[in-house]
N, C-alpha and C positions, 0 to 999 in steps of 0.2 A: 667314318662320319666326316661327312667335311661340311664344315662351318668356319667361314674365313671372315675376319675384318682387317682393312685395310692396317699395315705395320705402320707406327707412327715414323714422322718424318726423321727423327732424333734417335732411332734406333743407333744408328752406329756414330752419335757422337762418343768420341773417346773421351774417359769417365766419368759418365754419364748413368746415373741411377733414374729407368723408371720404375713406376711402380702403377702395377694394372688391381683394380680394384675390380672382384668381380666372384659371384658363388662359384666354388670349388665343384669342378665334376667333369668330365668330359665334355663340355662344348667350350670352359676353359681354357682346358688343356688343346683342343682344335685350335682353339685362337693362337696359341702360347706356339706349336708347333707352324702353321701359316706363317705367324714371323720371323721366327726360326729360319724356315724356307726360303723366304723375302732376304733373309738376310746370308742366306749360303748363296742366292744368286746372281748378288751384288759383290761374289767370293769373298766374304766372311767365313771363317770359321766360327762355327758354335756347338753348344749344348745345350738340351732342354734336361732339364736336372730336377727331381724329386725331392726335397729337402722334406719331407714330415719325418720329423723323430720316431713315430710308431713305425716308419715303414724300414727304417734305414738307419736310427740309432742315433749318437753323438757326433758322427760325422755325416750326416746322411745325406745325400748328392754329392758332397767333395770328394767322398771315397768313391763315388763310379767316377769321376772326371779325372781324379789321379790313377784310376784303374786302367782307366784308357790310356792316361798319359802316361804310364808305367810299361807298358806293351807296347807303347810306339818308340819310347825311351832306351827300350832294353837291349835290340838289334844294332841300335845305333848309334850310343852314348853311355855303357855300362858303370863310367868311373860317375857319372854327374849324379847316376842313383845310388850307386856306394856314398857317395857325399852327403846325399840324403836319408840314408838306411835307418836311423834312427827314426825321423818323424814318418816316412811312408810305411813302415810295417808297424807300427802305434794307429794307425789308421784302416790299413790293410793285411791281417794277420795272415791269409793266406801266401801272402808274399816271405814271409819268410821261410817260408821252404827250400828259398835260391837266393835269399838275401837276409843277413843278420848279423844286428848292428857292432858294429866295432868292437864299443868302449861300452860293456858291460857293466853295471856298478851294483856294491851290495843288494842295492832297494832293486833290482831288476831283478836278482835271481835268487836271496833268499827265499824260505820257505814260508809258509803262509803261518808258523806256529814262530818263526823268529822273524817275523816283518814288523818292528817298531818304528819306522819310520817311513811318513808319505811324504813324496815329492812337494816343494813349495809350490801352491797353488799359479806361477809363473810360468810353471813349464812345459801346461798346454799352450800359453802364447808363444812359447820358444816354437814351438810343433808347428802351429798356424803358420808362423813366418816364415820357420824350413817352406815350408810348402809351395809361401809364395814365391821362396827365392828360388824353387823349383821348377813353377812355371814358367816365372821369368825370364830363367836362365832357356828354359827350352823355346820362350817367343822369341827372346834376340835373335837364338841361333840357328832355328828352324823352323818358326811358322810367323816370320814380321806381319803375316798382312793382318788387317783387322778381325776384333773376337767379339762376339756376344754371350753370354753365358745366362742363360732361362732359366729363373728361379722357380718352380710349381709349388705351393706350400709354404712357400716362405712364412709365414704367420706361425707355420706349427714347426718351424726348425727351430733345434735344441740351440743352445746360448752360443756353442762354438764353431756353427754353421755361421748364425748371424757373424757374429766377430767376423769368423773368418772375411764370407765377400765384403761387408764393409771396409775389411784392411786391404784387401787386393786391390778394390778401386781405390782408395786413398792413396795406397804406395804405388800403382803402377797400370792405375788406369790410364791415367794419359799418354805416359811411358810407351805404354804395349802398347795402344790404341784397343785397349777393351771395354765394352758397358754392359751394364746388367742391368735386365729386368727380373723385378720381383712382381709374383705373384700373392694377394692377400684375398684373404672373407672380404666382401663389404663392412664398411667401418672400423677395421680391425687393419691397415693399411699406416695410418699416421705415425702409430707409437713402433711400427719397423723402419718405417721411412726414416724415423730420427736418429738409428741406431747409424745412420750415416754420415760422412761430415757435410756440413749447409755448404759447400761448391760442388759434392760430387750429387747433390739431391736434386734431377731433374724436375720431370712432367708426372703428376698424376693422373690416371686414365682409368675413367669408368665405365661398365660394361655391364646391362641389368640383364641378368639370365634367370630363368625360376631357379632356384634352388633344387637339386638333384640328390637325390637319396643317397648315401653312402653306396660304395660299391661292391658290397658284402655277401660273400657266398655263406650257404647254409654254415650251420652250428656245426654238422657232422662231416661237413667237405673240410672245416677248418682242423678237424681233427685227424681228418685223413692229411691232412697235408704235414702237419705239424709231425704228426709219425714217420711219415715218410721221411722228411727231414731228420730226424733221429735217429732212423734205421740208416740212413746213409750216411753218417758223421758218427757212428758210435766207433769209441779206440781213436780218432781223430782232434787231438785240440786245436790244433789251426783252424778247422773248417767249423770247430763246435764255437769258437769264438766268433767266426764269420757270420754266422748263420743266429748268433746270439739273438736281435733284434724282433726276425721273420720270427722263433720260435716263441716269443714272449705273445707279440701278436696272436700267433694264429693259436695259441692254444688259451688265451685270455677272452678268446671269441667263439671259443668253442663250449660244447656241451660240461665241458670238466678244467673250468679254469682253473683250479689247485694247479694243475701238471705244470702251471706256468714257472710254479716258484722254485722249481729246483734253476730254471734259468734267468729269472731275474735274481735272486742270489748270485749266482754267476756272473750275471752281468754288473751286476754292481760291486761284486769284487774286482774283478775284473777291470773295470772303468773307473774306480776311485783308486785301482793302484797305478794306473796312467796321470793320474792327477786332473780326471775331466769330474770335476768336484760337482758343478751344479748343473752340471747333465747328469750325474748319476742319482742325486737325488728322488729322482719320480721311480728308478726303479728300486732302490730302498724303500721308499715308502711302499711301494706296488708290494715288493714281497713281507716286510711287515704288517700289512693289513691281512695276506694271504696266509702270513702267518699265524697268527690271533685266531683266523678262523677256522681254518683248518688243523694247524698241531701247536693249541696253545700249551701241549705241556713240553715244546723242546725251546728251552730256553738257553742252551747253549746255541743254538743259531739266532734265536732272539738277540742274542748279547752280541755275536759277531755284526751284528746287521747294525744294532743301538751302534757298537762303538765307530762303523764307519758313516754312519748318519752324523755321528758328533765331530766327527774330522769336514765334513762334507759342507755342515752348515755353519762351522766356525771359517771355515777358507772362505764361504757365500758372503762372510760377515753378520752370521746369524749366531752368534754364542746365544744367544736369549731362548731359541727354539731348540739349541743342544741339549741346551739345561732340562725343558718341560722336558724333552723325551726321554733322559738319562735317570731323572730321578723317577721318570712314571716306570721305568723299567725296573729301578731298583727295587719298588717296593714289592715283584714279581718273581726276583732271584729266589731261588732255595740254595744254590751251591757256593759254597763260602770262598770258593776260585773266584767264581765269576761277581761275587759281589765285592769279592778284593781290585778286581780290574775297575767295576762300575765306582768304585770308590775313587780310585787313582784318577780316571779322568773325571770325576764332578772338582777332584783337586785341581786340576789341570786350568777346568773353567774359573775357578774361582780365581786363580793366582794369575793367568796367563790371557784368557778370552776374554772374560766379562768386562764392560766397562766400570761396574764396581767392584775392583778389586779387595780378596777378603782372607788377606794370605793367614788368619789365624786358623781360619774356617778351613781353607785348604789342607795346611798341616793336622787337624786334626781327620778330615776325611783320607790320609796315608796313611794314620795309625791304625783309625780302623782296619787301611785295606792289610795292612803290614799284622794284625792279629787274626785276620779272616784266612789268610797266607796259610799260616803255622796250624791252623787246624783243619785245612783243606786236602790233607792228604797226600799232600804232592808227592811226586818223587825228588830224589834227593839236588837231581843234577836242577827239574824245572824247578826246586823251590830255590835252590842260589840263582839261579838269573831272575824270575819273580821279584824276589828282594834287591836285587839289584836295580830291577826295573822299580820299583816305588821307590828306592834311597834315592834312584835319580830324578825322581817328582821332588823330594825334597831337596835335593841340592838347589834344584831351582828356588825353590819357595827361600832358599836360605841365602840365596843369591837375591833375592828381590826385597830380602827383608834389609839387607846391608850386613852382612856377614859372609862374605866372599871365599875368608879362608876355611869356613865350615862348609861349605857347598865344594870345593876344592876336595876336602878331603873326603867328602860322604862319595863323590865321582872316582877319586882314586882307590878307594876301600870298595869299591863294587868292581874296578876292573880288577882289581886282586884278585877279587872274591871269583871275580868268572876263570880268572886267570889260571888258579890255585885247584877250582874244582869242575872244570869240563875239560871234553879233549879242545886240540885247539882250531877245528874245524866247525866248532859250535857257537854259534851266535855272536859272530864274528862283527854283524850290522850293528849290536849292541855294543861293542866293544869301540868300534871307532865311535859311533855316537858320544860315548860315556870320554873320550881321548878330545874329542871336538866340544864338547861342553865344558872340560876343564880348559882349554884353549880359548875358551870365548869370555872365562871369566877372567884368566890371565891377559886377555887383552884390554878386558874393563877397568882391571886394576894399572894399567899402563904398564904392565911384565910383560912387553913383549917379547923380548929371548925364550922366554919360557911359554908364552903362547904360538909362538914361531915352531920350536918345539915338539909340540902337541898336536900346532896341524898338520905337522910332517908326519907324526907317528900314524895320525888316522889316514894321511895319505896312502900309507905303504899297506893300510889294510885295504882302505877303497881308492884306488887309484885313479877311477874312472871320473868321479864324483865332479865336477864343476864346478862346482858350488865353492868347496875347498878351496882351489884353487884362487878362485875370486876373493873367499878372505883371507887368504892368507900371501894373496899381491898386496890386498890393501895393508897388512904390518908392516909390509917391506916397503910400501910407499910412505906409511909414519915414519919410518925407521930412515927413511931417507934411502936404502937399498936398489934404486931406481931399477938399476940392470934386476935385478932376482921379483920384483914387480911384475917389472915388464912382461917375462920370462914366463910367470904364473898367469897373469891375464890372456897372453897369447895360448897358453897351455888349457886354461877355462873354454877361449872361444873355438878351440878345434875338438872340445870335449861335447859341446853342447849344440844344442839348435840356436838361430840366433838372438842372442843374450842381451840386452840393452841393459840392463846394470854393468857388465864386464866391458861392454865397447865405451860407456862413460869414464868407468877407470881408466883404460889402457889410454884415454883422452886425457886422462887430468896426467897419466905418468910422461906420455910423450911430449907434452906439455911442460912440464917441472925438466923435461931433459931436451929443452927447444928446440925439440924437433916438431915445428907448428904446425906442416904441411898436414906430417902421417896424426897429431892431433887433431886438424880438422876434419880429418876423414874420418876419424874415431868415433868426435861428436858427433857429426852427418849423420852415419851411420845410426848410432844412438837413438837419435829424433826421428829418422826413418821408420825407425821400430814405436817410437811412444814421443810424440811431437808434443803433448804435457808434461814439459821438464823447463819449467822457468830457469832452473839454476843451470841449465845446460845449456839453454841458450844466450846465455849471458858470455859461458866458458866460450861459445863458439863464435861470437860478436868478437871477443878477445882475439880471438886469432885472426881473424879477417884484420884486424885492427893492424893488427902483427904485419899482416902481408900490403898491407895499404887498401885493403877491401874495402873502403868507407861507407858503399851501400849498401852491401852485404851485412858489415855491421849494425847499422841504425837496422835494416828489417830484422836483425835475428832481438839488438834491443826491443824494437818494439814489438814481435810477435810476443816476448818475454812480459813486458808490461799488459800485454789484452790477457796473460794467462792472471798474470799477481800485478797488480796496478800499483800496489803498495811497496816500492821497491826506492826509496829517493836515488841512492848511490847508483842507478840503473838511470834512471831518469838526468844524472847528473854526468853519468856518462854518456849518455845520447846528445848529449845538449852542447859536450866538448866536440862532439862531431858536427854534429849542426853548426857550430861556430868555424870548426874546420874547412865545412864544405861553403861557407859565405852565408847561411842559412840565418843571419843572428835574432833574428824575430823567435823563431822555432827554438834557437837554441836558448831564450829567454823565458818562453812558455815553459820549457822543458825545465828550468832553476827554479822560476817560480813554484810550480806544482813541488819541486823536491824541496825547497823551504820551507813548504807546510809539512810533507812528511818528514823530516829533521831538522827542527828549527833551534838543533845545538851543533848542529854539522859545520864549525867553522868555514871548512873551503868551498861549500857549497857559493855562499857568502861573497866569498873572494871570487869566484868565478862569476856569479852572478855579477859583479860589479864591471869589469870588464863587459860584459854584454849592452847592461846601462852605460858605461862609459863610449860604447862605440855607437848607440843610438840617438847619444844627445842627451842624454838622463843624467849630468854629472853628480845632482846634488844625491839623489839613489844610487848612485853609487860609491861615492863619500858617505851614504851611512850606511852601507854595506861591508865597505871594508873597516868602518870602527868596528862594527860587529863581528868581523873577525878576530880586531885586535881584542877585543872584549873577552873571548870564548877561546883564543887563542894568547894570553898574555906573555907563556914564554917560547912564541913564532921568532924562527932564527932569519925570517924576511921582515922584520917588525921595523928596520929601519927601512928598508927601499916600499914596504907599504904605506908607511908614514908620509914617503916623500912622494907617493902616487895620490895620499891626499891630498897634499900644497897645490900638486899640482892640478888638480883635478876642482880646489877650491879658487887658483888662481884664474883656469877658465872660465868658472861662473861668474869671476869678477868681470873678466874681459867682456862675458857675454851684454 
């Protein structure tokens, strides 16, 4: 089919977001590829890329374009995808048949009957950002000329497609010389367009085509398809996890949708233990409805499905929707296991999600679970970690209530307990867990030897863990430990994808051991990754300030104040530079506005006066510095400001 309209002028400005408005269907997709064309003949590099989640999942067009870029990568740059091996086979699970990640950690390789803990919902953006620093790395070093990258779908890509392009052109559109177009429905174009920042949001382009009918083969072609696909992936979990997406689809389309739910089950285990939280959403739900209708008497997969819908939509920021689902499930359990688990997490919600917290109500939904326990039958070895696992719902709860040293012990009496009575290759994820919770209370209580301690101890079970590492830099930077910080942060950021909590630390630690340089490049870094961090860009104003940077500073102050406006000490610091740079108009607007924000700020005061006193304002600024002495009565400058008023009254005389 060829159907062309001319490519806009602004195609290859570098980062540059358009967005083409226009019904989805093949005469589209003609348009989308014409420009494409237009744009490989002006030697561009591009791709036209399929983002609909039904076709292609959670990552769906990133994974063909790191597909490609993985195959051209691999001949020719083996160590820069080992650097990456973690976030590209989280994306691309066929890839790990020739590639697989380093630094394994508990939560990667237990088993699905000891997996008590999900990733913090962060660690898909750590993935995102691998990714970009993947491409990046591969435009410097071998394809500098300009890129386009052709969204088709965009409107129907899952949450960490959008994220993703939006972060690539932010971090390195201009950088690379890359722009992107996305494709939307009519009307349905705006609320994507905003998922980007207002400098990299171009030109909107409309394009009225009828609307074209889905492109859907029969009921019973989709069934033949979908089998086929399963006959050729059975005994395969690389390919079975590949193929996850196609198989939900085409058997959801077909004459006998049930058959979908053994793989949306899958896929939502699967993708919630990557930590892709509110992408996996729709297929919980998908197989919870599938479930109900077709085998509403297995409610042991019912429960698997509730308890990671209630991880999914508390990460989303939805405890409110965990709750309806968890208590609508409970009233449906029959088996005194599963309503001990459904018990532990409505505790969970109460103490820990909900914004009304209701920690009496909590502890009493763990006794329940903790009496439903003991007459559930268990075997001996699952009912001590069981128990274990609900004493460690309540340490929390005992921890929240203000009794530290009962949550302390209810944590060390359960790794006993596991201690004492499994072998020691079991449930190994609970045990550091149970070592890191009693670590986090020792460090609330200000025990940090003994929470130092403890993160070591969980260290040596999960080594790999990042996480770790980053609190347990931050004890040693209270501690003053600067080198054994340092040491830990460095050891976080080669564990992980990249981290923008840990590169802010390892900036406040190189910082406290002035060494400013490799601090600014900390915080840089940092901002790169999440440019919403007022208090960072304040830290990194600092060091510019440090190196004589004086412009650099006033813009990282003021991008600081467009985030939090409410900042005087920030605004008072800007104003010292304004005066620095000759600026003293600027550097007076800037006292004023901090005066209202802190109008007990003595030196704000004192500063301001100086400003008025170099503007000609003497008598404001004789009642500026009473007001210091006022607020400041015992100031060790109280005699040479004294005599800056004489003299500053003597001018008005003169005047």
């Amino acid at each position: 089919m060829d159907f062309r309209v001319d490519a806009p002028p602004e195609l290859l400005v570098p980062g540059q977001v358009l967005l083409l408005e226009a019904s989805p269907g093949r005469k589209r997709r003609a348009v989308l590829q014409s420009w494409l064309d237009s744009a490989q003949s002006r030697e561009a590099q591009g791709r036209l890329l399929d983002c609909h989640f039904d076709h292609g999942g959670p990552w769906a067009g990133v994974a063909d374009l790191f597909q490609d870029l993985a195959l051209r990568i691999e001949p020719t740059d083996w160590d820069l995808l080992v650097r990456h091996d973690y976030e590209l086979v989280s994306i691309l699970p066929l890839l790990r048949s020739r590639l697989s990640p380093r630094n394994p950690t508990l939560t990667d390789i237990a088993g699905a009957r000891e997996q008590v803990r999900l990733y913090p919902a962060d660690r898909a953006l750590r993935i995102l950002h691998g990714l970009i620093d993947l491409w990046a790395s591969w435009k410097e070093r071998f394809e500098p000329s300009p890129a386009v990258l052709i969204c088709d779908n965009f409107d129907r890509a899952g949450h960490l497609v959008r994220r993703f392009f939006a972060e690539l052109v932010r971090r390195i559109g201009r950088s690379r010389s890359l722009s992107l177009v996305i494709a939307c429905a009519p009307g349905t174009g705006s609320a994507f367009h905003a998922a980007f920042t207002p400098e990299t949001r171009g030109r909107t382009l409309r394009l009225s085509f009828k609307p074209e009918p889905d492109d859907v083969a029969p009921a019973g072609e989709m069934a033949r398809r979908a089998q086929e696909i399963e006959d050729r992936i059975v005994g395969d979990a690389l390919a079975m996890e590949a193929h996850l997406p196609a198989l939900i689809r085409l058997w959801t389309l077909s004459e006998t949708p049930e058959r979908a739910l053994p793989w949306q089950f899958e896929a939502f285990s699967v993708y919630t233990s990557r930590g892709f939280y509110l992408d996996s959403i729709s297929y919980g739900e998908g197989a919870l409805a599938h479930l109900r209708r077709f085998h509403p008497e297995d409610e042991s997969r019912r429960w698997k499905i509730v308890n990671k819908l209630f991880a999914c939509h508390c990460a989303a920021g939805h405890p409110e929707t965990a709750l309806a689902v968890v208590e609508e499930t409970l009233d449906s359990l029959r088996q005194p296991s599963l309503r001990a688990l459904a018990h532990y997490v409505l505790a969970m919600l109460h103490a820990r999600y909900l914004p009304d917290k209701n920690l009496a109500l909590a502890e009493e939904h763990l006794e329940i679970g903790i009496a439903d326990l003991h007459r559930a039958g268990l075997s001996e070895d699952e009912l001590h970690f069981q128990v274990a696992f609900n004493r460690n719902g309540l340490a929390l709860v005992r921890h929240f209530q203000g009794s530290p040293v009962a949550a302390i012990a209810l944590c060390k009496e359960g790794f006993a307990g596991l201690h004492d009575h499994l072998r020691e290759d079991q449930h190994r994820l609970h045990r550091s867990v149970l070592l890191y919770n009693i670590a986090q209370v020792y460090s609330s209580l200000g025990q940090y030897d003994e929470a130092v301690h403890h993160f070591t101890a969980a260290m040596e079970m999960d080594p790999h863990y990042s996480e770790y590492y980053n609190d347990r830099g931050n004890l040693h930077l209270k501690k003053g430990h600067l080198d054994k910080a340092l040491a830990d942060y460095l050891r976080a950021l080669e564990l992980s994808a990249p981290f923008a909590e840990v590169r802010a630390n390892l900036g406040q630690c190189y910082f406290k051991l002035s060494r400013i340089p490799e601090a600014l490049a900390a915080f840089s870094g940092s901002l790169d990754l999440d440019p919403t961090q007022p208090g960072l860009l304040v830290m990194r104003a600092r060091c510019h300030e440090a190196l004589g940077l004086l412009s650099e500073a006033i813009a990282d102050y003021t991008a600081s104040l467009a985030l939090n406006p409410h900042q005087p000490l920030v605004l008072a610091n800007r104003a010292c530079l304004h005066y620095e740079s000759g600026r003293v108009a600027e550097a007076l607007a800037d006292l004023d506005e901090a005066v209202t924000g802190a109008p007990e700020s003595a030196e704000i005061y004192q500063n301001r006066a100086v400003a008025l006193a170099d503007l000609g304002r003497p008598d404001e600024a004789v009642h500026d510095l009473e007001t210091y002495l006022r607020l400041r009565p015992d100031a060790e400058d109280r005699a040479d400001v004294a005599s800056q008023i004489e003299a500053l009254r003597f001018r008005q005389q003169v005047a």
